[in-house]
C-alpha positions in Angstrom: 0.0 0.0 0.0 1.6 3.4 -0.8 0.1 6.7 1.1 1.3 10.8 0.4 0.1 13.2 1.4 0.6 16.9 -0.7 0.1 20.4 0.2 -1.4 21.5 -3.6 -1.9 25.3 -2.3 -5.2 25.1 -4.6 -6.6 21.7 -5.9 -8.4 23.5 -8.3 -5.3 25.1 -10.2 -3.1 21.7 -9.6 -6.1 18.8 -10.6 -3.8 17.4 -14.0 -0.9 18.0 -11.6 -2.4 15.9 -8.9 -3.9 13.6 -11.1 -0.9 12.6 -13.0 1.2 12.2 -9.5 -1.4 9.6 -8.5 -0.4 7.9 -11.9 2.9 8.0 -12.1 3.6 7.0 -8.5 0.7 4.4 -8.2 -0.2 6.0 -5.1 -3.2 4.2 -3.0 -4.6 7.2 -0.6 -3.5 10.8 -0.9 -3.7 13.4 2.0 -4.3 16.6 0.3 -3.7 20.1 2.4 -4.8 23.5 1.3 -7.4 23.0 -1.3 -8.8 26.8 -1.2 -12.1 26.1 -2.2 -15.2 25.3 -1.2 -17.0 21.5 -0.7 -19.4 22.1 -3.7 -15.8 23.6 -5.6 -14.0 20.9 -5.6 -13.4 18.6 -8.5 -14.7 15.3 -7.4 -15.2 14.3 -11.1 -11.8 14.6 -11.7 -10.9 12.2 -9.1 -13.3 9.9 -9.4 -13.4 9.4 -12.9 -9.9 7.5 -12.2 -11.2 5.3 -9.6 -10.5 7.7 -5.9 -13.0 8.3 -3.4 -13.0 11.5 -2.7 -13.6 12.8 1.5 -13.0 16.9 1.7 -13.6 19.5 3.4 -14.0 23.3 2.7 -15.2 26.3 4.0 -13.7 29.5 1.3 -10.8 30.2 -0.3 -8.7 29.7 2.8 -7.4 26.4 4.1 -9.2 22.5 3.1 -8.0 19.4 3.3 -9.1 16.2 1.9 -8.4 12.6 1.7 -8.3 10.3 -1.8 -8.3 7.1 -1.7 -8.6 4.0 -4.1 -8.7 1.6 -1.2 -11.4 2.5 1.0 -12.9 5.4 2.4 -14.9 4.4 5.3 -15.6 6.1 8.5 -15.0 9.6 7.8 -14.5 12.1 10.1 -13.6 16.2 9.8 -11.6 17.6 13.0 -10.8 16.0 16.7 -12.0 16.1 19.8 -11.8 19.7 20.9 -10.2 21.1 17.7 -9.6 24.9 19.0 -11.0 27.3 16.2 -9.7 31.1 15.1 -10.9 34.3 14.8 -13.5 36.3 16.2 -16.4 35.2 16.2 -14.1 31.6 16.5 -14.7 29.2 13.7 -13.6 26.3 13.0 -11.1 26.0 10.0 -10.9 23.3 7.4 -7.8 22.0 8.6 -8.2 18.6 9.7 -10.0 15.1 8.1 -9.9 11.7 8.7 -11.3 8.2 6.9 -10.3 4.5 7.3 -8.4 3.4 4.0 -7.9 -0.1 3.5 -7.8 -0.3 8.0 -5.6 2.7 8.3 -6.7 5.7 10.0 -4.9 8.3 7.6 -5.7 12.2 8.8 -4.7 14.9 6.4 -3.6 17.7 8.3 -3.2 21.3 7.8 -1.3 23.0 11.0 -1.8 26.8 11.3 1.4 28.8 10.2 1.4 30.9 13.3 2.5 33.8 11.1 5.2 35.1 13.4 6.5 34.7 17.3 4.4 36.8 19.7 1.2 37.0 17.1 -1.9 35.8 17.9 -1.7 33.3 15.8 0.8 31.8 17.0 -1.0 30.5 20.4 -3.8 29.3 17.7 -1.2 27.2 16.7 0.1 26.2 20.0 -3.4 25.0 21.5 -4.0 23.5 17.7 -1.3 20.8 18.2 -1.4 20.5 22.1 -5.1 19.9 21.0 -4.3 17.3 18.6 -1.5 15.7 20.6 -3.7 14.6 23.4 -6.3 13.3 20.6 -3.7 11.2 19.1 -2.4 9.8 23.0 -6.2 9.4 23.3 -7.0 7.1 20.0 -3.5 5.0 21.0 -4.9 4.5 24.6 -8.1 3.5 23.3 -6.2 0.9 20.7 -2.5 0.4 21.2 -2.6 -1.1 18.1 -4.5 1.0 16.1 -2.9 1.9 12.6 -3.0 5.6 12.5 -1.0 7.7 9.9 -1.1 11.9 10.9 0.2 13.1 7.3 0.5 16.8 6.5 2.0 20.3 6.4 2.8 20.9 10.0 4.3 24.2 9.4 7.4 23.3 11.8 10.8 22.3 10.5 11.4 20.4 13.8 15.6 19.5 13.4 17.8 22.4 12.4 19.0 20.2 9.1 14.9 20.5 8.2 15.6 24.4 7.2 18.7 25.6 4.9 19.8 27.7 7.3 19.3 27.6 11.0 21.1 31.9 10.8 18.4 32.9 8.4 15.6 31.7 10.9 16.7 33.1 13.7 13.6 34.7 15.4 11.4 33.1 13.0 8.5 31.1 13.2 8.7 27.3 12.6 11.9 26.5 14.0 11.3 28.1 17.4 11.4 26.0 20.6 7.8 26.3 21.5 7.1 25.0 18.3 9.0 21.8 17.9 8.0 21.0 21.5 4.9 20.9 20.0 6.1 19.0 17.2 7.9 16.5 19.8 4.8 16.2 22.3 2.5 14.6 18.6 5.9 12.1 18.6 6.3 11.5 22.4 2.1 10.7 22.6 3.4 7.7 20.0 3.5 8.6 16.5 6.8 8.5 14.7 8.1 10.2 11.7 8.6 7.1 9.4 10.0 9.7 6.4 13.5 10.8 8.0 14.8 7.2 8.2 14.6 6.9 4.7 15.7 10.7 3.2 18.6 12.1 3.5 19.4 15.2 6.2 19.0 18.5 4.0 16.1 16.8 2.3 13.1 19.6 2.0 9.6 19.7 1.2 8.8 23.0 0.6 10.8 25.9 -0.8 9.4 29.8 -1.2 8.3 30.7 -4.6 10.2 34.2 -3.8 13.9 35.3 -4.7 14.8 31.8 -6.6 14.6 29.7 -2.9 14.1 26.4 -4.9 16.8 26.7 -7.6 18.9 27.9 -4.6 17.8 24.8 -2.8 17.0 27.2 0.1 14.3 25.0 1.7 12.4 23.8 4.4 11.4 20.2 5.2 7.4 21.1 7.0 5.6 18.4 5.2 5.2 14.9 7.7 4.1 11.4 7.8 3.9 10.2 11.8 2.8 6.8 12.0 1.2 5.0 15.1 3.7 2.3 16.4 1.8 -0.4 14.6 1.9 1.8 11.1 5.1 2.5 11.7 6.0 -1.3 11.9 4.6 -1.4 8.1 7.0 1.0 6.3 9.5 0.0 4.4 10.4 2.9 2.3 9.8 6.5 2.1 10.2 9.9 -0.1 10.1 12.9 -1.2 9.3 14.0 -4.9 11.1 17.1 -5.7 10.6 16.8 -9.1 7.2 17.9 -8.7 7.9 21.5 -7.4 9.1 21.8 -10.8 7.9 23.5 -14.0 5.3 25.6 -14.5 2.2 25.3 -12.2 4.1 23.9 -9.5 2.8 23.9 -6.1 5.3 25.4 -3.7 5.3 22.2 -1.6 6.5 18.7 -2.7 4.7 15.4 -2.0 5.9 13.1 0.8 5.1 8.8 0.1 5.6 6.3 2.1 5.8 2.7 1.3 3.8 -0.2 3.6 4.1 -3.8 3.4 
């Protein structure tokens, strides 16, 4: 079984993009993050035409996630137990979605950025995963051996070889201790990161589409697959396609696949 999961930033600009990935790499269940549209806006036809079920969803042009899978799509459910929401009045953002695929629980997530140390924002971000880490240390208590994959953009490089350089950063959000003991807490509650054994350090998933980052190779590896212990005993391979932040059209994130037996 082979699962990804790809931050598109809009599904609706990327479909022949996304469709011809699932081709080429014969991938069973895509996570997809940041669809910028709508439920009724997105292009199921597209999707299902070539044989994925298709689970999203979408409030505007801000945020979505969805799930497609070839496999299965049972049991499908959008957010976690006390998912914190933003904004004022607080909603609820479309950053979080869940279905069984083929037995495993595969989420696709979409952290908040957290925009910059000391905003707002960034507490959003804070409670989001503190939220989501003691749902995840909740589903594994309920079913040590439940198979659960938590696949997304996390919006945290959580090792200084996950950024191009540490200097640059400096004072910046995603690398900032707060944040990757956020990161850490989603690992401690259980959930590996079954990519890094399998890439090389310096390996990045997402590069700026400003002053020539990815020619540069000036990146950022945000993009994650943590796997419950008992998915995590199922990979055998992972990684990442750079090729596709390629050419025109690209999405400013690359897609992240992992390999189970």
């Amino acid at each position: 079984m082979r699962i990804a999961t790809w931050n598109v930033n809009s599904i609706r600009a990327r479909v022949d993009r996304v469709t011809a990935f699932l081709e080429r790499h014969d991938v069973d269940v895509l996570a997809v993050q940041e669809t910028k549209c709508r439920d009724d806006q997105f292009p199921h036809l597209a999707f299902e035409g070539t044989g994925y079920a298709v689970a999203h969803t979408g409030l505007n042009q801000w945020n979505g996630v969805a799930i497609l899978s070839r496999v299965g799509l049972d049991d499908i459910q959008v957010g976690f137990d006390a998912v914190p929401g933003w904004g004022d009045p607080s909603v609820v953002e479309a950053r979080a979605i869940s279905a069984l695929c083929s037995g495993v629980r595969v989420w696709s997530l979409y952290v908040p950025n957290g925009r910059g140390l000391g905003d707002p924002h960034m507490d959003y971000k804070l409670d989001w995963l503190e939220r989501l880490r003691q749902a995840g240390a909740g589903w594994l208590e309920q079913d040590p051996q439940a198979q659960v994959a938590l696949m997304g953009d996390w919006n945290i490089a959580p090792q200084d070889d996950d950024v191009w350089s540490m200097a640059y950063y400096e004072d910046k959000s995603h690398v900032s201790p707060p944040e990757r003991a956020a990161f850490t807490g989603v690992v401690d509650a259980g959930y590996a990161d079954v990519v890094r054994p399998h890439v090389p350090a310096g390996a990045f998933t997402y590069w700026d589409y400003t002053q020539l980052r990815f020619p540069k190779k000036q990146g950022m590896r945000i993009d994650f697959a943590l796997g419950s212990p008992a998915l995590a005993q199922r990979v055998t391979g992972a990684s990442i396609d750079r090729e596709e932040r390629k050419g025109k059209g690209a999405s400013d994130h690359a897609p992240v696949i992992v390999d189970l037996v």
